[in-house]
N, C-alpha and C positions, 0 to 999 in steps of 0.2 A: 650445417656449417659449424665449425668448432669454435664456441666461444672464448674459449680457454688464452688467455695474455699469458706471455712467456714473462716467469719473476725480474729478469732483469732490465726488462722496459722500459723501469723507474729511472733506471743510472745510463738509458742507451748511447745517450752522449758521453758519458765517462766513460765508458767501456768502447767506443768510435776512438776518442782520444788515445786511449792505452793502444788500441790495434796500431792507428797512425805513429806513434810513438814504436810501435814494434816494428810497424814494415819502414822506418826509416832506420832502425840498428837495423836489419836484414840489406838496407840497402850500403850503410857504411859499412859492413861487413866482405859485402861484394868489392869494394870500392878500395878497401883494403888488402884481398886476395890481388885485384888487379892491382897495385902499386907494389906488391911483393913485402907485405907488412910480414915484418917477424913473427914466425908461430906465435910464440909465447902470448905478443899481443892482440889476435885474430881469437886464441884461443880464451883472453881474458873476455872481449866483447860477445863471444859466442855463450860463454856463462852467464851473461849478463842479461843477454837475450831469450837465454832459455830462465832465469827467472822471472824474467818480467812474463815468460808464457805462461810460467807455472804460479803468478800470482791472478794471471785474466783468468785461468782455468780455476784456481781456487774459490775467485769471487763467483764464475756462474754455478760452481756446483753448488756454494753456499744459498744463492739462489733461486738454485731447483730443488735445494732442501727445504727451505723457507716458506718458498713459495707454489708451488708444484706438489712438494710429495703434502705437505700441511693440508692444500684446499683439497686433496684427492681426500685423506682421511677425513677433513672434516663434512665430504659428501657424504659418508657413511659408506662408502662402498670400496671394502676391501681390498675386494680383488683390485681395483685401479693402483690403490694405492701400494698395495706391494708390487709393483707394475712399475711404477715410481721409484722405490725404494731398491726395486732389482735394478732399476737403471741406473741411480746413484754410485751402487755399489761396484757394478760393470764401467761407471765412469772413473771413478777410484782406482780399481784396477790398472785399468788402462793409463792413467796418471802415475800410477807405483811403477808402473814396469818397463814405461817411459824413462 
């Protein structure tokens, strides 16, 4: 069985909060389509929305850098750790191109 705790455990309530906090702009969002809200302002909450995703995804990557690729390395065992460190950078990715 895998010992291993996910780095951001510490904060899982804070980071419970930011989600609820998101799926309620997704839900005013909706809520806004259905009332026929002016592009402009549909378009201002959807920016709003997409940073508040792109500050939760910044803090777990922080998290999996911190805490994750760190305890890989400091097991001595390489290969995990750049295993770690390619998924960091695949996560990065994926957030740029987003």
């Amino acid at each position: 069985m895998d010992e291993h705790q996910h780095g951001y455990l510490h904060e899982k309530d804070a980071y419970l909060k930011r989600l609820r906090r998101i799926e309620g702009q997704a839900r005013g969002l909706q809520r806004m389509v259905e009332e026929e809200t002016y592009c402009i302002d549909v378009l201002t909450q959807v920016a709003a929305m997409t940073k508040a995703l792109e500050a939760f995804s910044l803090g777990l990557l922080s998290e999996h850098l911190h805490h994750c690729v760190v305890d890989a390395a400091r097991a001595g065992d390489d290969d995990a750790a750049r295993a770690k460190v390619d998924e960091a950078v695949a996560a990065i990715t994926r957030l740029v191109k987003s």
